[in-house]
Short mmCIF file of the C-alpha atoms (twelve columns), coordinates in Angstrom:
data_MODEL
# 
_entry.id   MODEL 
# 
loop_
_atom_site.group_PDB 
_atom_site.id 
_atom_site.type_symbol 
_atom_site.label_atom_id 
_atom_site.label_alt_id 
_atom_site.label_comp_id 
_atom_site.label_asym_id 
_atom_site.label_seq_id 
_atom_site.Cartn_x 
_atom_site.Cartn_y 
_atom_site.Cartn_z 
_atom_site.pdbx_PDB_model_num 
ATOM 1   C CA . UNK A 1   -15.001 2.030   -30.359 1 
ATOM 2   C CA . UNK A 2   -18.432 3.670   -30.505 1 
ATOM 3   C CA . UNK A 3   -21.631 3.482   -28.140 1 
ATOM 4   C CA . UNK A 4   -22.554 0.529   -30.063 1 
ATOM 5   C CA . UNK A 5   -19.122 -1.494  -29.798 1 
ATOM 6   C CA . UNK A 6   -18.791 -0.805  -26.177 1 
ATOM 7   C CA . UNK A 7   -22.578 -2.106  -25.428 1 
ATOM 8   C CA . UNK A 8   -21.177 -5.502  -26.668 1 
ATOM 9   C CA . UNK A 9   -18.137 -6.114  -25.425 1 
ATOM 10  C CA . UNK A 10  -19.743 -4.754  -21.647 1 
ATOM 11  C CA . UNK A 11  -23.068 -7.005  -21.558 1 
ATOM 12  C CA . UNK A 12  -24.123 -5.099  -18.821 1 
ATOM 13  C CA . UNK A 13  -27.368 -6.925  -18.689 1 
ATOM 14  C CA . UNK A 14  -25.096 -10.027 -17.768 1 
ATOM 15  C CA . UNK A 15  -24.234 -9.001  -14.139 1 
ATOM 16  C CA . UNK A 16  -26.342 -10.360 -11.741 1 
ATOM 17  C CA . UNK A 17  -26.243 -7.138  -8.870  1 
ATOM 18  C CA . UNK A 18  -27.385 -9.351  -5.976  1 
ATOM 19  C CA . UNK A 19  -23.808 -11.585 -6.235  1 
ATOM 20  C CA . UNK A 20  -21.993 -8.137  -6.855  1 
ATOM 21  C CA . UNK A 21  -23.616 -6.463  -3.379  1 
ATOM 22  C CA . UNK A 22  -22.638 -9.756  -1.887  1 
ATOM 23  C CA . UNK A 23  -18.884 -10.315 -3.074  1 
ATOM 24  C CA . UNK A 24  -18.635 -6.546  -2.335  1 
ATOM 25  C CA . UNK A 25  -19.556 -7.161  1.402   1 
ATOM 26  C CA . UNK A 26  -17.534 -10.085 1.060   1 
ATOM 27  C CA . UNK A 27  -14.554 -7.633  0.356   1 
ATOM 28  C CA . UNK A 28  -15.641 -4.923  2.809   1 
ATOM 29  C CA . UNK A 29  -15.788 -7.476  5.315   1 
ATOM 30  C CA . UNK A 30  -12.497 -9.095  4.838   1 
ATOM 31  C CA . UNK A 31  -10.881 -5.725  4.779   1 
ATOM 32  C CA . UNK A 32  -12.006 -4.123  7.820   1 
ATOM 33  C CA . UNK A 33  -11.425 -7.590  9.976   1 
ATOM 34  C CA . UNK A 34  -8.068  -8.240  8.628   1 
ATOM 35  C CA . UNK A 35  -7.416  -4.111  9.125   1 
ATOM 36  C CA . UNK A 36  -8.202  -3.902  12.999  1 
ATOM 37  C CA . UNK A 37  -6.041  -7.649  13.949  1 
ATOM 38  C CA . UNK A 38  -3.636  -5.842  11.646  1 
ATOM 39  C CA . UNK A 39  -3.636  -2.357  12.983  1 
ATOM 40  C CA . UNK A 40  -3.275  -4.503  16.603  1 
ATOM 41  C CA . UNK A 41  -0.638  -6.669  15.889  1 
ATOM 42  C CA . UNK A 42  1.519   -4.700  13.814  1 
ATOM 43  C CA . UNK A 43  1.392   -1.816  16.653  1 
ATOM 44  C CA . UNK A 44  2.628   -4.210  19.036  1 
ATOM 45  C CA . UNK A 45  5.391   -5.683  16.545  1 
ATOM 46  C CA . UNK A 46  6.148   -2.257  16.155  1 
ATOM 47  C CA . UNK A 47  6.541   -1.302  19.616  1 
ATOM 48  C CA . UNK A 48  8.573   -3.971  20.397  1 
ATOM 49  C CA . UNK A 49  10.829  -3.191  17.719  1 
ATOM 50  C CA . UNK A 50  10.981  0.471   18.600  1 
ATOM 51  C CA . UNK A 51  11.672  -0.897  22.410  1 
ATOM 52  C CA . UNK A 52  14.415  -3.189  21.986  1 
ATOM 53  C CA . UNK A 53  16.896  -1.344  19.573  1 
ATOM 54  C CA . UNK A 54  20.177  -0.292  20.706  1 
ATOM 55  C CA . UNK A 55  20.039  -2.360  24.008  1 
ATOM 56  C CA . UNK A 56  22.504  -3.454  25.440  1 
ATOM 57  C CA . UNK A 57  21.131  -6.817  27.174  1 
ATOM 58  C CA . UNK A 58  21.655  -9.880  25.108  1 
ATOM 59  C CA . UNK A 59  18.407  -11.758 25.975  1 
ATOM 60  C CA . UNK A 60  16.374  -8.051  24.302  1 
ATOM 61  C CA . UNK A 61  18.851  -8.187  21.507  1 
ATOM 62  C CA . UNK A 62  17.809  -11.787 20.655  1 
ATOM 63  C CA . UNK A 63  14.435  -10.646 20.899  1 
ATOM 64  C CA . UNK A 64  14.941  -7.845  18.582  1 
ATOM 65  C CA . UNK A 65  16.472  -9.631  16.183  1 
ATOM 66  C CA . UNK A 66  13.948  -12.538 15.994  1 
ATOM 67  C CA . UNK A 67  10.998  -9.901  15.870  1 
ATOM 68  C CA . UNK A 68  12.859  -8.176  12.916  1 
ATOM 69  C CA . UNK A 69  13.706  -11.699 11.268  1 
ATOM 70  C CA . UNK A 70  9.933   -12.673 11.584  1 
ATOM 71  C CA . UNK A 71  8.712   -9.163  10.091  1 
ATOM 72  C CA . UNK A 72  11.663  -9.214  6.898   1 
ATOM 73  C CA . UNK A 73  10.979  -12.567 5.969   1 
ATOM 74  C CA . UNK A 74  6.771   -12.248 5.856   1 
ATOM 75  C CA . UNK A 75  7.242   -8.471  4.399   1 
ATOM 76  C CA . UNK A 76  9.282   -10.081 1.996   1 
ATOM 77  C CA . UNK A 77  6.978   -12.696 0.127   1 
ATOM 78  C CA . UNK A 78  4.412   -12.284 -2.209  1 
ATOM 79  C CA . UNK A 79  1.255   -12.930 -0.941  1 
ATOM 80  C CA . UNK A 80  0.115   -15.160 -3.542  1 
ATOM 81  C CA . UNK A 81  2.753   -17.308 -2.592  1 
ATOM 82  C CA . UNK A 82  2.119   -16.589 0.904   1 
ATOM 83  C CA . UNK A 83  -1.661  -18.241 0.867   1 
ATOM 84  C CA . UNK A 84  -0.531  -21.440 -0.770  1 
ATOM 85  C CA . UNK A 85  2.327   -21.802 2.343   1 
ATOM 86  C CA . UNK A 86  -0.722  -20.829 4.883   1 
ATOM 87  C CA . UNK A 87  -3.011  -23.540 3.305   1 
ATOM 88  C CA . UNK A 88  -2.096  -25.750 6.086   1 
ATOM 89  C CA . UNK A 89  -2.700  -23.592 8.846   1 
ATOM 90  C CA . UNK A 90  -5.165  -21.702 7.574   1 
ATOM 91  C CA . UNK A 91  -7.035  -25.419 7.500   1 
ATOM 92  C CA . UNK A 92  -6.527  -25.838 10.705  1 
ATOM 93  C CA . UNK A 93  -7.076  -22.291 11.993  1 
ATOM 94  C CA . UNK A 94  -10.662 -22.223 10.445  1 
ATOM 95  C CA . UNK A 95  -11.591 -25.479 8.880   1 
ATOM 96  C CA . UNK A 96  -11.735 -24.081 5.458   1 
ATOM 97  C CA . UNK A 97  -9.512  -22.760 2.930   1 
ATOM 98  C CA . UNK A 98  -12.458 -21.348 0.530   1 
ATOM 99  C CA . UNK A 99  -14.026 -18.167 1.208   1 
ATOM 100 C CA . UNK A 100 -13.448 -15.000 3.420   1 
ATOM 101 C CA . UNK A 101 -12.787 -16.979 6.438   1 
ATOM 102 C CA . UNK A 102 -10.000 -18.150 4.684   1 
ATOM 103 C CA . UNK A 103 -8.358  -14.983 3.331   1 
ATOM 104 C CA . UNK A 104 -8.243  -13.958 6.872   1 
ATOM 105 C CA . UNK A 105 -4.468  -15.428 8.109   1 
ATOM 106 C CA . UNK A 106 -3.019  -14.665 4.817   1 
ATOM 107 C CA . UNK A 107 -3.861  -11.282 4.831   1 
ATOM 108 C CA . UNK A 108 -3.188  -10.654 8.881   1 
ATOM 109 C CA . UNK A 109 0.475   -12.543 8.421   1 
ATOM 110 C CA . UNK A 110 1.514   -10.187 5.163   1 
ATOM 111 C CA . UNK A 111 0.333   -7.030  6.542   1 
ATOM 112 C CA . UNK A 112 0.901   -7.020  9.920   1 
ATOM 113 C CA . UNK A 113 4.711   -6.837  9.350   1 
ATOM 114 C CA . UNK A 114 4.371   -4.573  6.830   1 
ATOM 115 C CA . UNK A 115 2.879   -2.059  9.044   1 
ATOM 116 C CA . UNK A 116 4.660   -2.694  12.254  1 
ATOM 117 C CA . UNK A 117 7.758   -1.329  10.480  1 
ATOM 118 C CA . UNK A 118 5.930   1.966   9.566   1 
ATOM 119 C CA . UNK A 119 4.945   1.644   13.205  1 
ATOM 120 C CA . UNK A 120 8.869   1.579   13.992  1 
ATOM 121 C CA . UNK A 121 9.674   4.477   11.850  1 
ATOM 122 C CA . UNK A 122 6.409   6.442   13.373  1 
ATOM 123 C CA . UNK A 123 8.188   5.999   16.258  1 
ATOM 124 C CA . UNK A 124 11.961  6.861   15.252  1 
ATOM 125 C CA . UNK A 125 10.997  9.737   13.940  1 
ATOM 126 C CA . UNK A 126 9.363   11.529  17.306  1 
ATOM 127 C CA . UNK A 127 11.116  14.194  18.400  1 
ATOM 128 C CA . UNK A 128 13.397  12.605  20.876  1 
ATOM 129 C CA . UNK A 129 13.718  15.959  23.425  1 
ATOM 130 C CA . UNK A 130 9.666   14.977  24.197  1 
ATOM 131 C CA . UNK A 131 10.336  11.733  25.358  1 
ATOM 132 C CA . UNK A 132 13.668  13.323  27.177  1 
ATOM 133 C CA . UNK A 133 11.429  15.554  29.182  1 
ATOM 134 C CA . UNK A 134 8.841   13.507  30.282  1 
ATOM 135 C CA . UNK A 135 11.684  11.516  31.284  1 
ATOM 136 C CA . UNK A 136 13.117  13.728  33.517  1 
ATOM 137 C CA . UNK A 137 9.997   14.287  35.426  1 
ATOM 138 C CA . UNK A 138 10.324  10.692  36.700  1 
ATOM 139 C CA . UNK A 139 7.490   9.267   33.649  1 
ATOM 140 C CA . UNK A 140 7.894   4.892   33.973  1 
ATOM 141 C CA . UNK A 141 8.666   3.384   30.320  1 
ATOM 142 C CA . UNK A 142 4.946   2.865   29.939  1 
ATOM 143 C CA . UNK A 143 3.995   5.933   31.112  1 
ATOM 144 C CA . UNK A 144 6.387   7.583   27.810  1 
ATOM 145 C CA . UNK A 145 4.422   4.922   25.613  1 
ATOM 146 C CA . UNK A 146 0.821   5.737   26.846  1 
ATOM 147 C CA . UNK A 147 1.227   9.696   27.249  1 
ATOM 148 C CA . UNK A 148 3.989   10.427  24.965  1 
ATOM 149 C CA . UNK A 149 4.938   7.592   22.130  1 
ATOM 150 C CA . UNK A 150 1.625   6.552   21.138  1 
ATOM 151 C CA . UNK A 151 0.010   10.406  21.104  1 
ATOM 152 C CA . UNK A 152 2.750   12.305  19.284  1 
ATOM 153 C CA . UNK A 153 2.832   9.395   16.763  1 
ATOM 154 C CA . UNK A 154 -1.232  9.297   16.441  1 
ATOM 155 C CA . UNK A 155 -0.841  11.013  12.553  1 
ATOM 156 C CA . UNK A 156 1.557   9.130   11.344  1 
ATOM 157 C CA . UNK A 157 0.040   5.693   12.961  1 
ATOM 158 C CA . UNK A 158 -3.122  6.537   11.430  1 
ATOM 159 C CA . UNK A 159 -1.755  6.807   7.566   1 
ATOM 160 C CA . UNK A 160 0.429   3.913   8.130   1 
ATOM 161 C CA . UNK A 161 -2.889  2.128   8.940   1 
ATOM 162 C CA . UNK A 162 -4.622  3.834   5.934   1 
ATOM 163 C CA . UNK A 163 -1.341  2.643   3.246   1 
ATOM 164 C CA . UNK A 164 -1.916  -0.922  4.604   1 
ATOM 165 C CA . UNK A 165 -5.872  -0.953  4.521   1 
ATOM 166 C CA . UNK A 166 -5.472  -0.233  0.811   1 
ATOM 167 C CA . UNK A 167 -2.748  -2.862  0.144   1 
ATOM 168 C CA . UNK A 168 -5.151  -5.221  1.855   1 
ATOM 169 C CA . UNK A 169 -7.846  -3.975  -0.914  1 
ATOM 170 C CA . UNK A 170 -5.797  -5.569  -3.369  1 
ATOM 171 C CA . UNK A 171 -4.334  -8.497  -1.548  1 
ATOM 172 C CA . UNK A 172 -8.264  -9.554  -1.409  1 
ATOM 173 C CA . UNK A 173 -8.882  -9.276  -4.851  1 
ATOM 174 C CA . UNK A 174 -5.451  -11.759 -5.409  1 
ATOM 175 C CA . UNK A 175 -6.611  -13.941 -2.756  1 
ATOM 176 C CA . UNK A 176 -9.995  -14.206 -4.972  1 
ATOM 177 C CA . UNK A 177 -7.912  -15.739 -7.641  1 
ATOM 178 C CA . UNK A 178 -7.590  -18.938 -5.551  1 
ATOM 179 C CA . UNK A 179 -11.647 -18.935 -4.416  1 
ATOM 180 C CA . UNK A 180 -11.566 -16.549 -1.159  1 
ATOM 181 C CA . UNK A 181 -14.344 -15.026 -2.369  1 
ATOM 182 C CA . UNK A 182 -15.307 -11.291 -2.625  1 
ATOM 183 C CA . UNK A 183 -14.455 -9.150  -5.890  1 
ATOM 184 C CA . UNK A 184 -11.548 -10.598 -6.479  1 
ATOM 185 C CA . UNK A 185 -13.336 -14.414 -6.983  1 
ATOM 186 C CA . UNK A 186 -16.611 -12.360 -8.937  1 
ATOM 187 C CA . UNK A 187 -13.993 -10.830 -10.993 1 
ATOM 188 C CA . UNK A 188 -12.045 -13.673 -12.165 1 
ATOM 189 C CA . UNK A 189 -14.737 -16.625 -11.965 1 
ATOM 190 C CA . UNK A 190 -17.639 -15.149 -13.493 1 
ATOM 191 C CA . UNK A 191 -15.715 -12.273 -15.448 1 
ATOM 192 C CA . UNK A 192 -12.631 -13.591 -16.662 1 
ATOM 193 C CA . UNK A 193 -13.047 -17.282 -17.100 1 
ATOM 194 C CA . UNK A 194 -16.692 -17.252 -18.088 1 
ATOM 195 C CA . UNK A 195 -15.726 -13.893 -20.712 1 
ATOM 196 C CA . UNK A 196 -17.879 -11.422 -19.178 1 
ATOM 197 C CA . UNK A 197 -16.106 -7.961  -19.032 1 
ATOM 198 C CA . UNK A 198 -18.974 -6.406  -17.765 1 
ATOM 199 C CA . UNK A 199 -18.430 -8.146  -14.488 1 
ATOM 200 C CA . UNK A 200 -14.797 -7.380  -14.532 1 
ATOM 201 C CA . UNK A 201 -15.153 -3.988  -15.119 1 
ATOM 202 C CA . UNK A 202 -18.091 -3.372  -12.715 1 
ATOM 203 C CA . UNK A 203 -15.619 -5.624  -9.786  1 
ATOM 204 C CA . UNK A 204 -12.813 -3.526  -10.759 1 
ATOM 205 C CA . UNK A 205 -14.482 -0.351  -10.716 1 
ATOM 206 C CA . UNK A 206 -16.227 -1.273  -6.806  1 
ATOM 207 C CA . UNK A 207 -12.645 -2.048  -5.623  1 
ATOM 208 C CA . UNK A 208 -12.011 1.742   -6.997  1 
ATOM 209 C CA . UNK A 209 -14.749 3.115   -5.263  1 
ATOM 210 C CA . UNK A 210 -13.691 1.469   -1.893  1 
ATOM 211 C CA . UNK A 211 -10.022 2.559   -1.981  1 
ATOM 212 C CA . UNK A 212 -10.955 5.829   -2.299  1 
ATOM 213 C CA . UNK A 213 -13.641 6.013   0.383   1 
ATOM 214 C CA . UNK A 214 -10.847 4.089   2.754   1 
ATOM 215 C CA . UNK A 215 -8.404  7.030   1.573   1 
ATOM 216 C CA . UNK A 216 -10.962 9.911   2.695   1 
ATOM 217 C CA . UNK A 217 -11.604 8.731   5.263   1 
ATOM 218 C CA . UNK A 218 -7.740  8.194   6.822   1 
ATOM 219 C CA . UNK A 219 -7.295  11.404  5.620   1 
ATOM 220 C CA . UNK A 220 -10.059 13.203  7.093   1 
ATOM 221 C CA . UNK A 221 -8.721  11.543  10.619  1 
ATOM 222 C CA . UNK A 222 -5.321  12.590  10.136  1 
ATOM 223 C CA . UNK A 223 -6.576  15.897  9.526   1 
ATOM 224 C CA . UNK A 224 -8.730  15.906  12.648  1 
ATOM 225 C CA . UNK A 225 -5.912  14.516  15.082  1 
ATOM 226 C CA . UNK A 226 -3.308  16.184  13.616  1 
ATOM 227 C CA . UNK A 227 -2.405  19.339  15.630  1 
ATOM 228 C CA . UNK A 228 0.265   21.112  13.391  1 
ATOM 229 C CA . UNK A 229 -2.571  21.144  10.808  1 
ATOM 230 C CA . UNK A 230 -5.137  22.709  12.997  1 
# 
């Protein structure tokens, strides 16, 4: 297809660059809210995982394995499927299910999980003769999880964090199929349904742009905290 062909079947002059800045913040937005409840929760869910394997009490067992049930079954559906299940709730939670707002539980609920098991496995795979040593000097649980878990696991936390931001890049542009706005919606609205590849392209190429500046820049802080690579 020459210069000519490609002009018209990308009618650039058919994107209107004030609703692309504006889905794009839209998408930006969504991402980095749903990334730090994420980052949050899954740490916790992770934790608690990490905490309550192997025990022997049947009350943390219980707990265990209703943590791990929750996190299997929500790791385990697609998220389009997922939002039309959270419809409901996500009414309820924030009185709208059109628009970022309303991306917001869908995306929190499938990543979350997702991430507190690379959370667990951060965790499981800490050398074990650290947390042995600290203790032996007398170091409370917490004290191991402040100064010793959380710390030693800092890299690997921090590119399980990075993985899941990018997954949540996509999941927004799904959850844009059903009106949650963003690239996702610009994309398949006023690109696909209206037949204007320019807009698809210029969406899809955006959502490129932002997984790799979300990839540098995990990177880069891995790098930086990382002290077998300094």
């Amino acid at each position: 297809m020459n210069s000519q062909g490609l002009s018209s079947y990308f009618q650039f002059s058919n994107v209107d660059w004030g609703n692309m800045f504006s889905a794009t913040w839209e998408t930006v937005w969504m991402t980095v809210g749903s990334m730090i409840i994420v980052a949050i929760l899954g740490l916790a869910l992770g934790l608690l995982l990490f905490e309550t394997t192997n025990s022997h009490n049947p009350l943390v067992k219980a707990l265990n394995w209703l943590v791990a049930l929750f996190v299997n079954v929500f790791r385990s559906i697609p998220f389009i499927i997922l939002i039309v299940l959270l419809l409901p709730i996500t009414q309820k939670l924030v009185g709208t299910i059109i628009g970022p707002r309303a991306a917001l539980p869908s995306l929190i609920i499938s990543a979350a999980p997702f991430y507190a098991r690379m959370v667990e496995l951060a965790f499981h795979e800490l050398d074990h003769g650290v947390v042995e040593a600290a203790e032996s000097m007398g170091a409370t649980r917490w004290q191991i999880i402040r100064k010793v878990l959380l710390p030693e696991s800092m890299p690997a936390l921090v590119s399980g964090i990075t993985v899941t931001t990018i997954s949540l890049i996509g999941y927004t542009a799904m959850a844009g199929a059903i009106g949650a706005g963003g690239l996702g919606t610009l994309a398949y609205q006023d690109g696909f349904q209206s037949n204007n590849n320019a807009i698809t392209l210029v969406a899809t190429v955006i959502i490129v742009i932002i997984v790799f500046i979300f990839q540098f820049i995990g990177d880069w802080a891995v790098r930086r905290i990382d002290k077998r690579a300094n």
